[in-house]
C-alpha positions as CSV (number, residue, x, y, z in Angstrom):
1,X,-17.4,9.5,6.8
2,X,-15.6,7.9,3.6
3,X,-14.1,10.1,1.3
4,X,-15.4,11.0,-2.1
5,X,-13.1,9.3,-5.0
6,X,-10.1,10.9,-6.2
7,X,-11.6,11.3,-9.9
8,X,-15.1,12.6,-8.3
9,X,-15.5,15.9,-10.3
10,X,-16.7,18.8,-7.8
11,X,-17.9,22.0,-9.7
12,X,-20.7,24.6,-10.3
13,X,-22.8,25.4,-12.5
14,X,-24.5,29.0,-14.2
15,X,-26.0,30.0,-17.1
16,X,-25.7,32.7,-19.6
17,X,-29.0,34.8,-19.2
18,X,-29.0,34.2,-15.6
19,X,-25.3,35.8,-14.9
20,X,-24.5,37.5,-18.0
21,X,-26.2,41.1,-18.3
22,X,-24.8,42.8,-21.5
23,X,-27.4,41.8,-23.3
24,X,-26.5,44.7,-25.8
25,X,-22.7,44.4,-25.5
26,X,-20.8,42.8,-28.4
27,X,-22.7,42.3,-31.2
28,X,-25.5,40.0,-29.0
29,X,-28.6,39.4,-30.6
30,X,-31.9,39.1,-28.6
31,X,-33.5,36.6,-26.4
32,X,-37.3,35.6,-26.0
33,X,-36.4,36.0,-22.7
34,X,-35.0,39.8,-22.9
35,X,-38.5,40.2,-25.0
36,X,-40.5,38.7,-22.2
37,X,-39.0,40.0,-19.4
38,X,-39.5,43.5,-20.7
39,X,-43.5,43.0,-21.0
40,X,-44.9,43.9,-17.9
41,X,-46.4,41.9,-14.4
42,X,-44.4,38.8,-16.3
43,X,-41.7,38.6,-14.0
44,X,-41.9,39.8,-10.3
45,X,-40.6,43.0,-9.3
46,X,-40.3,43.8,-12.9
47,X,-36.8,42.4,-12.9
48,X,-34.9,41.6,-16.1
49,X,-31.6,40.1,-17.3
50,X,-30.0,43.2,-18.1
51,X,-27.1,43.3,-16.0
52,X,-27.9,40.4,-14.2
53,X,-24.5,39.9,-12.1
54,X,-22.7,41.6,-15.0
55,X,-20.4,38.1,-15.3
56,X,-20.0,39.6,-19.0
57,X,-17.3,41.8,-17.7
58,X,-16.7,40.7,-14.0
59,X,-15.6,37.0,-15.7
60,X,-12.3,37.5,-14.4
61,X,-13.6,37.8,-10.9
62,X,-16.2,35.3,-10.8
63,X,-13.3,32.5,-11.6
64,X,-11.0,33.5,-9.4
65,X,-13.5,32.7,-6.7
66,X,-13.9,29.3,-8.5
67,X,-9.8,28.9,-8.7
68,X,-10.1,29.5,-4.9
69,X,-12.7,27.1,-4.2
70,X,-10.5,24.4,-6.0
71,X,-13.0,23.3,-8.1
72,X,-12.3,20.6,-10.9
73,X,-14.8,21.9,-13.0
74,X,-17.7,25.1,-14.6
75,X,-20.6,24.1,-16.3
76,X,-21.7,27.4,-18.2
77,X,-24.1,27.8,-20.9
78,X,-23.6,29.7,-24.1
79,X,-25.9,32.0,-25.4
80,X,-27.0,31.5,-28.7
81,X,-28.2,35.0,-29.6
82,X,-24.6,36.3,-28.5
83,X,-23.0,33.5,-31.7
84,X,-25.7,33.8,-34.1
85,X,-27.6,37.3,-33.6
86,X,-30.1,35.9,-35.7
87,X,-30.6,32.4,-34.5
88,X,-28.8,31.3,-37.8
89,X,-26.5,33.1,-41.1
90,X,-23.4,35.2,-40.2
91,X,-21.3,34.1,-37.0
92,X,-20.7,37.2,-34.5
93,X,-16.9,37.2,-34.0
94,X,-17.1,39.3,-31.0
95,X,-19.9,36.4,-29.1
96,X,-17.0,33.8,-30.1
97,X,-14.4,35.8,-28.9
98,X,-15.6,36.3,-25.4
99,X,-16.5,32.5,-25.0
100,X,-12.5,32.1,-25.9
101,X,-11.8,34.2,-22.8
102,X,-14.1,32.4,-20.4
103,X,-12.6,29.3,-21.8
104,X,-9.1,29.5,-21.3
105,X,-9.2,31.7,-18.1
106,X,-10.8,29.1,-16.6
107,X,-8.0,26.3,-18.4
108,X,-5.4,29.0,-16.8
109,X,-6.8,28.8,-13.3
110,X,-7.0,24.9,-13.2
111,X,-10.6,24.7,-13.6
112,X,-11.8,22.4,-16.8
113,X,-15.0,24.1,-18.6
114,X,-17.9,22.3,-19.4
115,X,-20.3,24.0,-21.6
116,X,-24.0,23.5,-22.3
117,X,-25.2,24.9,-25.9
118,X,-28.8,25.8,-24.9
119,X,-30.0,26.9,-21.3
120,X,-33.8,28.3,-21.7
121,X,-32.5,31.7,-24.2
122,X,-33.3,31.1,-27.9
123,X,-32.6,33.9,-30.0
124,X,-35.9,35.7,-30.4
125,X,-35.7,36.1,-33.9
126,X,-36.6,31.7,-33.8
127,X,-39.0,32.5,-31.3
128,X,-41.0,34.6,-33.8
129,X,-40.9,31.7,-36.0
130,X,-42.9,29.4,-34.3
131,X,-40.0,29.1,-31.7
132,X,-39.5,25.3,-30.6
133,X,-42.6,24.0,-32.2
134,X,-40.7,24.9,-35.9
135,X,-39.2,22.0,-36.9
136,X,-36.2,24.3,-38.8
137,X,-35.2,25.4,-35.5
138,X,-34.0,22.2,-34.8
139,X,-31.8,22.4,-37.8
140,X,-30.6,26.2,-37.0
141,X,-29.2,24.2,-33.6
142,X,-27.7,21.9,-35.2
143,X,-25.5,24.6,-37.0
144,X,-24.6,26.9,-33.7
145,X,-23.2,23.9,-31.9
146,X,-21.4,22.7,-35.0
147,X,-19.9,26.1,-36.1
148,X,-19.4,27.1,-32.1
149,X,-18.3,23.7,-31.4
150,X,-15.6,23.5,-33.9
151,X,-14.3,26.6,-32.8
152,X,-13.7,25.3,-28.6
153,X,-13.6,21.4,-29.8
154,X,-9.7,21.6,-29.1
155,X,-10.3,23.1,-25.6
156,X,-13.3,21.6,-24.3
157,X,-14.0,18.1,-24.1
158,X,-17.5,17.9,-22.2
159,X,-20.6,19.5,-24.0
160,X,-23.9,19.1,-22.5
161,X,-26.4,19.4,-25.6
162,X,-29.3,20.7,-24.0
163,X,-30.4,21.9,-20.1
164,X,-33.6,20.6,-19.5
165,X,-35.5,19.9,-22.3
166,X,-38.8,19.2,-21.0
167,X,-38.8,22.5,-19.3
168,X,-38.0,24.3,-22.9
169,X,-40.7,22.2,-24.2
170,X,-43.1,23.9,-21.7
171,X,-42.2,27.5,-21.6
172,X,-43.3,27.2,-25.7
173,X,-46.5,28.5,-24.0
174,X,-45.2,30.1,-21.1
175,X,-43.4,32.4,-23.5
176,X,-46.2,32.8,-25.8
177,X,-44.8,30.8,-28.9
178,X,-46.8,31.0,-31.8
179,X,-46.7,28.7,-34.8
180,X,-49.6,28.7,-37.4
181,X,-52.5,27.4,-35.6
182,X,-51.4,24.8,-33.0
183,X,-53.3,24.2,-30.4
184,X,-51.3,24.8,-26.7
185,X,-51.2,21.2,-26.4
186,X,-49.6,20.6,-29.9
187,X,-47.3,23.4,-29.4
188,X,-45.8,21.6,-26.8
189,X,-45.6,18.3,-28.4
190,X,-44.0,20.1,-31.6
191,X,-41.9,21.6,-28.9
192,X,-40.9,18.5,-27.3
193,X,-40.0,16.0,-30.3
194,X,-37.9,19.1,-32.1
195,X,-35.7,19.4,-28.6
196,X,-35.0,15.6,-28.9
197,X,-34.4,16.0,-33.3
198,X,-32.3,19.1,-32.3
199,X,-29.9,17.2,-29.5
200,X,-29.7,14.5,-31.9
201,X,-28.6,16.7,-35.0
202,X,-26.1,18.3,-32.5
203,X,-24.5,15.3,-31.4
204,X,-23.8,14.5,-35.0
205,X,-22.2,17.7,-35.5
206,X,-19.9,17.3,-32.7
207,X,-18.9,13.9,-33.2
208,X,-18.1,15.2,-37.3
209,X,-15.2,17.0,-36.1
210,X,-13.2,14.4,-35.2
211,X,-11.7,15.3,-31.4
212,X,-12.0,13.0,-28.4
213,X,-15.4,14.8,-27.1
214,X,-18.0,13.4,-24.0
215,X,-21.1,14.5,-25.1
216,X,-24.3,14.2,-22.7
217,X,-27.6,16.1,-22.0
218,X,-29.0,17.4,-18.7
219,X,-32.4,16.6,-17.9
220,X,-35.0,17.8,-15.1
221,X,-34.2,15.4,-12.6
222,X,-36.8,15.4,-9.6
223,X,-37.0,11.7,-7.7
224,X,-40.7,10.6,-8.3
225,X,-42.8,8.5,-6.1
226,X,-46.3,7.6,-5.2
227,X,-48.0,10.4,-3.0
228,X,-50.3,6.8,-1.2
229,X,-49.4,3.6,-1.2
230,X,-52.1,2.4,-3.5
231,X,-51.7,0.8,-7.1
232,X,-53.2,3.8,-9.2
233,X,-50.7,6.1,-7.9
234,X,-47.4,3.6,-8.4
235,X,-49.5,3.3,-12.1
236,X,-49.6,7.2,-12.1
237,X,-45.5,7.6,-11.5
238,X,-45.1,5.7,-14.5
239,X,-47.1,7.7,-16.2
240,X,-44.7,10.8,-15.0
241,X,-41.6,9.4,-15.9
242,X,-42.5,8.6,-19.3
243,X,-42.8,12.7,-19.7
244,X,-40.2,13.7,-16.9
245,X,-37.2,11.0,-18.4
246,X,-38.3,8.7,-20.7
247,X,-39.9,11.4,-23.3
248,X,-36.4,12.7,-23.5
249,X,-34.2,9.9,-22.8
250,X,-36.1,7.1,-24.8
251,X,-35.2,9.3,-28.6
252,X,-31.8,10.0,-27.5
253,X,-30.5,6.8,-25.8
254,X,-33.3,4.2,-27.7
255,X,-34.3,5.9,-30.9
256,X,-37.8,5.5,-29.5
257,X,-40.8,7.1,-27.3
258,X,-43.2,5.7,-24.5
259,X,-46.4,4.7,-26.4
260,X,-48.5,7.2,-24.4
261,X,-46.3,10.0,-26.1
262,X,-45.3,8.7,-29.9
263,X,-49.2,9.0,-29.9
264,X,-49.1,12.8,-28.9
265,X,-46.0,13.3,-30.9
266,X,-46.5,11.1,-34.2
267,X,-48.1,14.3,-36.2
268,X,-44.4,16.1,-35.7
269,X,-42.4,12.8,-36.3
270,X,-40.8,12.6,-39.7
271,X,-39.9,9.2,-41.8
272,X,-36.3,8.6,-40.1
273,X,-36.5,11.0,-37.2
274,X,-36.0,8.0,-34.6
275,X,-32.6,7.4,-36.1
276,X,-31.5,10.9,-36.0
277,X,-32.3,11.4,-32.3
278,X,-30.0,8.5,-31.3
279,X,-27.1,10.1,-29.5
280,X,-25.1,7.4,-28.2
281,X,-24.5,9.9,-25.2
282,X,-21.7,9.5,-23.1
283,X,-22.5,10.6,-19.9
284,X,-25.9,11.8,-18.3
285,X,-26.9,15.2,-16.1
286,X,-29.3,15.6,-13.3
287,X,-30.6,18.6,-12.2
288,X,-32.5,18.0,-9.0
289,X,-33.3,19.9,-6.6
290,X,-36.2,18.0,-4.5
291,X,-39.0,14.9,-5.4
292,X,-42.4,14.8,-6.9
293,X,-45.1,13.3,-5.0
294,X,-47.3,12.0,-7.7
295,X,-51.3,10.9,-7.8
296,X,-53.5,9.1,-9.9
297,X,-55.9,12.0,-11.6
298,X,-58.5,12.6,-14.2
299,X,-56.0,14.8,-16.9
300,X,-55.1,14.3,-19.6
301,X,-51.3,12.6,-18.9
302,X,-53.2,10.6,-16.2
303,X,-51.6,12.5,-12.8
304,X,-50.6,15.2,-10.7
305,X,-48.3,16.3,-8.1
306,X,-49.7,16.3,-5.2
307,X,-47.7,19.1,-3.4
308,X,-45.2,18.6,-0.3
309,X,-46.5,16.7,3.1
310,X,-48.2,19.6,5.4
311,X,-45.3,20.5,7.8
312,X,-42.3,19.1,5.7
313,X,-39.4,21.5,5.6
314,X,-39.2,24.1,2.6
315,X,-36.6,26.1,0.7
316,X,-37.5,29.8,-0.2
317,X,-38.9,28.7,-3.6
318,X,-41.4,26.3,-2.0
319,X,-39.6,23.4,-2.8
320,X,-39.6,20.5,-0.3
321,X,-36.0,19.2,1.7
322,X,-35.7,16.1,0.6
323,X,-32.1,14.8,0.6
324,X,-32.9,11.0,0.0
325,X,-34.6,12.2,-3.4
326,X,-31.3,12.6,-4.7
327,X,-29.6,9.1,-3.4
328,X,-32.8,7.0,-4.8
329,X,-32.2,9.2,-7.9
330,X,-28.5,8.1,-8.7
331,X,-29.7,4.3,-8.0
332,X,-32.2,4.7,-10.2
333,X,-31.1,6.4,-13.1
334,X,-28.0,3.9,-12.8
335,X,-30.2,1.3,-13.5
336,X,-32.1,2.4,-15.9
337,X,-28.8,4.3,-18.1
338,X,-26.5,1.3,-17.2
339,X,-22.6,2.2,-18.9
340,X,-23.7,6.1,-18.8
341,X,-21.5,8.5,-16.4
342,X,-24.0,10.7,-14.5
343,X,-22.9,14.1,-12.7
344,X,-25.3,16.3,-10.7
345,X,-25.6,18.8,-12.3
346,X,-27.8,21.3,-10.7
347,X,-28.1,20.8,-6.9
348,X,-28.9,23.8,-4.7
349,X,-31.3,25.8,-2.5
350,X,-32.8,29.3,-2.0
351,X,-33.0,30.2,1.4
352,X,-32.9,33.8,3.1
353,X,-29.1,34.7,3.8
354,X,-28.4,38.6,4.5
355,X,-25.6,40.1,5.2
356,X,-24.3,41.4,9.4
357,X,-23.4,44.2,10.5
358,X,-19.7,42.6,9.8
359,X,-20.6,42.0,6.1
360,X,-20.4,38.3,6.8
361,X,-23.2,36.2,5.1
362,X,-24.0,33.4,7.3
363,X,-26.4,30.8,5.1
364,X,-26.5,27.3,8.0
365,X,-29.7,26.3,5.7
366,X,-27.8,26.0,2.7
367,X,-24.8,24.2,4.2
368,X,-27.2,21.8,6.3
369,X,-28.9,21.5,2.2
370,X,-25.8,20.8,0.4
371,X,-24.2,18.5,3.2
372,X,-27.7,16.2,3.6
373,X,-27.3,16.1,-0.5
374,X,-24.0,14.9,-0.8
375,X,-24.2,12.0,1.7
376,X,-27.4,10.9,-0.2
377,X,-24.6,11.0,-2.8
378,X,-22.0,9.4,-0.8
379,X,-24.3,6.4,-0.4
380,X,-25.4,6.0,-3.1
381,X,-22.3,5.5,-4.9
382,X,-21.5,3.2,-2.1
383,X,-24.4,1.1,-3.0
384,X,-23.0,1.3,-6.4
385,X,-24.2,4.5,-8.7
386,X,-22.5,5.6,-11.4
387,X,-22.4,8.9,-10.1
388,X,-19.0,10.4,-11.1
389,X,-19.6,14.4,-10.1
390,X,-21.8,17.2,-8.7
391,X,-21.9,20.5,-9.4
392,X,-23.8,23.2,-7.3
393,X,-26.3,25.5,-8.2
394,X,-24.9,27.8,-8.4
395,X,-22.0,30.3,-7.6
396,X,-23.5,33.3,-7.0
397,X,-26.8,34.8,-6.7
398,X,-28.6,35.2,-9.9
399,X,-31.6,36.3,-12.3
400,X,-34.1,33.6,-11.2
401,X,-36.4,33.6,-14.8
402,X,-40.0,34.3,-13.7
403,X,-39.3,35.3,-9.7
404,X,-36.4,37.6,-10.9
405,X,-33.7,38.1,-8.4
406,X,-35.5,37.5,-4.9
407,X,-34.7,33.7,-4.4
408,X,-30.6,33.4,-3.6
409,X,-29.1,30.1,-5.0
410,X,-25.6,31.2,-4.4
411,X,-22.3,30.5,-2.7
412,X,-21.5,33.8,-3.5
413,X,-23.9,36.9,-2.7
414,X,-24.4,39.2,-5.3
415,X,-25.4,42.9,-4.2
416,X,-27.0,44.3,-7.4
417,X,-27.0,47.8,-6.9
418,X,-22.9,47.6,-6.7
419,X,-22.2,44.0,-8.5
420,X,-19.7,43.8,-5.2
421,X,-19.5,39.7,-4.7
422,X,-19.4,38.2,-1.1
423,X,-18.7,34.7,-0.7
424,X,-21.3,33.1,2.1
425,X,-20.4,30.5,5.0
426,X,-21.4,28.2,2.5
427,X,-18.5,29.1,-0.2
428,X,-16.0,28.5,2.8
429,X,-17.9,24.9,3.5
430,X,-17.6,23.9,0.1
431,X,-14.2,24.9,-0.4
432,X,-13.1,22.5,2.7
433,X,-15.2,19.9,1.4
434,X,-13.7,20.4,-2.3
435,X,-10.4,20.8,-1.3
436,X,-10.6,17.6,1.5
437,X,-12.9,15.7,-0.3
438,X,-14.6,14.8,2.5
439,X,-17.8,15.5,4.2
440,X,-17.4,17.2,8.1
C-alpha cells in the first residue's frame, strides 16, 4: 500500500451547534436551530443542542485527544449568534474571546485550525426576517466574517466560507422561513442565490484585510450516477448536478448559473450580482458520505434518487457503503475545478458501537468505512486528483440536527449523561494511520 504524501493534511472536522452546548453561556445569541429544536415532535427523542457534548467548556479536552491523534489539522465552525447576538450591530467580546482560545490551544498543541463561518445555525433574530430568502442577510454575512475574520486573520490561514450551501438553501423550509409571501419553491430559490451573493461578499471581506489567506467553500458532495443504463437517466444526473455542484460552484468559480436554474433564480438576481459571487476560491471541500442513484422523473427539476440497490450494505442513517463514490468523486471534481486544492472534508459513518463490560468501544464497521474511503482516496490521487487532505466526520459523537443524538459519527464516544469521552477502536486506527501515513 503506497503511502499518503508528506504534505497530505489529515484532520477532523465538527461544528459549533453540534458540539458546543452553552447555548446561553457568554453573551450567545439564539439559533433557529435552538428555536426549532425546542418545538416539539421536530427532532426525535425531543433532543436539543443544549449541552450537546459541552465542547464549550470541555475544549481543552477535546484537543488534547486531537494533539494525540497527531492530526495536521480542525475544521470547526463558528457560530454566528455567539459573535453577533443579533445576527448584525454590536460585536459580543466574550463569543470572540472564546474562539481566541480554541484557536491558539489548538496552534499550541500542533494542530493548524481551519474554520468555517456558517455551518446550518443562523442567528434567529435573521431567521425572523425572512431568514436566507432576505437578500440583507447576505450583507449581515458579509460583516460577521469581515469583523470575526479580521480579528483570527493573523492566526488562521484557511477559512471555508460556507458548509453546504445547498442544504442551507433547503432547510429555508424545513425550518419554517418566512419571507412576505414566497411561495416554498421561491423561498428556496431566494435561499439559494443569497448563499452564493453571501460567500461572494465574504470572500471580498477576507481578501480586504491584506494577510496571505486560502479561502474555499465546502459543498454537499455525494458521487452521482445513473440509477439504469439508459439515456434519460445519464440526461437526469445532469440535471442533478446542475443543483447538487454547479448551482453553487458555477456563481462562485464562473460568475454564472446552469440555464435550468438562472431561470428559477433570475427574480432574486440583482444588476451585478454575477460579479460579486466570483470568489476566485482557492481550494475546494467535499463532504461526502455515500452516492446518489439518480432517475429520469416527471418533477419539477426533471429527477429523483432512486434509493440504494435492495441488499446493498447500510450505515445507521440509511446511507448506502459505497467507497468508490468517493474515488470517482476526486477525479471528477479535479476535472471539472482544474488548479483548485480539494480536501474531504466530511467523511464518516454512523454505525452501532456500545461500550463492554471493559469500557472498550469496539466500532470494526467504522474502521472497515474509513479504510475502504481512503484507498478510494489513495487511488485516486494515484490516477492523478488534486486531493490534498481529508478530514473525518467527526471526533466525537454529536447532536445529529433532526435525528438528535442516536446516530454516532465519532472517533470518540460521548456518554451524555456524564460528558465522560472514550476514544473507539477507530480513534486508535486513525491515529496509526495519521501518525504512519499509511493504510494497514
Amino acid at each position: 500500500m503506497p503511502d499518503f504524501p508528506s504534505d497530505f493534511i489529515f484532520g477532523v472536522s465538527t461544528s459549533a451547534y453540534q458540539t458546543e452546548g452553552a447555548v446561553r453561556a457568554g453573551g450567545r445569541g439564539e439559533s433557529v436551530w435552538d428555536r426549532f429544536c425546542h418545538l416539539p415532535g421536530n427532532i426525535a427523542g425531543d433532543d436539543h443542542g443544549d449541552v450537546a457534548c459541552d465542547h464549550y467548556h470541555r475544549y481543552g479536552e477535546d484537543i488534547d485527544l486531537m494533539a494525540e491523534l497527531g492530526l495536521d489539522a480542525w475544521r470547526f465552525s463558528i457560530s454566528w449568534p455567539r459573535i453577533f447576538p443579533g445576527g448584525s450591530g454590536a460585536i459580543n467580546r466574550e463569543g470572540v474571546d472564546f474562539y481566541d482560545r480554541l484557536i491558539d490551544t489548538a496552534l499550541e498543541r500542533g494542530i493548524t485550525p481551519w474554520v468555517c463561518y456558517h455551518h446550518f445555525d443562523l442567528p434567529q433574530k435573521l431567521h425572523i426576517k425572512g431568514g436566507w430568502a432576505s437578500r440583507d442577510v447576505a450583507y449581515w454575512y458579509a460583516d460577521y466574517v469581515g469583523e470575526m475574520g479580521a480579528r483570527i486573520a493573523d492566526r488562521v490561514k484557511n477559512h471555508i466560507l460556507m458548509n453546504e450551501p445547498s442544504t442551507s438553501a433547503a432547510l429555508t423550509n424545513v425550518l419554517g422561513t418566512r419571507h412576505r409571501d414566497l411561495s416554498p419553491a421561491d423561498m428556496h430559490h431566494a435561499a439559494m442565490h443569497h448563499l452564493n451573493l453571501a460567500a461572494g461578499l465574504g470572500a471580498e471581506a477576507l481578501r480586504s484585510l491584506k494577510h496571505e489567506l486560502r479561502i474555499g467553500t465546502a459543498i454537499e458532495a455525494p458521487w452521482i450516477e445513473p440509477a439504469r443504463q439508459e439515456e434519460e437517466d445519464f440526461a437526469a444526473c445532469e440535471k442533478a448536478r446542475d443543483w447538487h455542484e454547479r448551482a453553487v460552484l458555477d456563481p462562485l468559480l464562473h460568475g454564472t448559473y446552469p440555464e435550468a436554474i438562472y431561470e428559477r433564480l433570475l427574480p432574486f438576481i440583482h444588476d451585478g450580482d454575477l460579479g460579486k459571487t466570483l470568489c476566485a476560491l482557492d481550494f475546494l471541500g467535499l463532504n461526502h458520505y455515500t452516492r446518489k442513484r439518480i432517475r429520469a422523473a416527471d418533477t419539477p427539476r426533471g429527477y429523483r434518487e432512486a434509493g440504494p440497490p435492495d441488499g446493498a450494505p447500510l450505515t445507521e442513517t440509511g446511507l448506502e457503503i459505497w467507497p468508490e463514490g468517493i474515488g470517482k468523486l476526486a477525479a471528477h471534481m479535479s476535472q471539472t475545478c482544474p488548479g483548485l486544492d480539494l480536501y474531504i472534508t466530511a467523511n464518516g459513518g454512523a454505525f452501532a458501537d456500545k461500550p463492554e463490560l471493559n469500557g472498550s468501544v469496539e466500532d470494526p464497521d467504522r474502521i472497515n468505512y474509513l479504510a475502504e474511503n481512503l484507498n478510494a482516496c489513495l487511488d485516486a490521487m494515484d490516477k492523478g486528483a488534486r486531493l490534498k487532505g481529508y478530514f473525518a466526520w467527526s471526533l466525537t459523537d454529536s447532536f445529529e440536527w433532526t435525528r438528535g443524538y442516536a446516530p454516532r459519527f465519532g472517533l470518540v464516544r460521548i456518554d451524555y449523561g456524564t460528558q465522560a469521552r472514550t476514544p473507539k477502536a477507530s480513534y486508535n486506527w486513525y491515529r496509526d494511520v495519521v501518525q504512519s501515513r499509511r493504510l494497514k
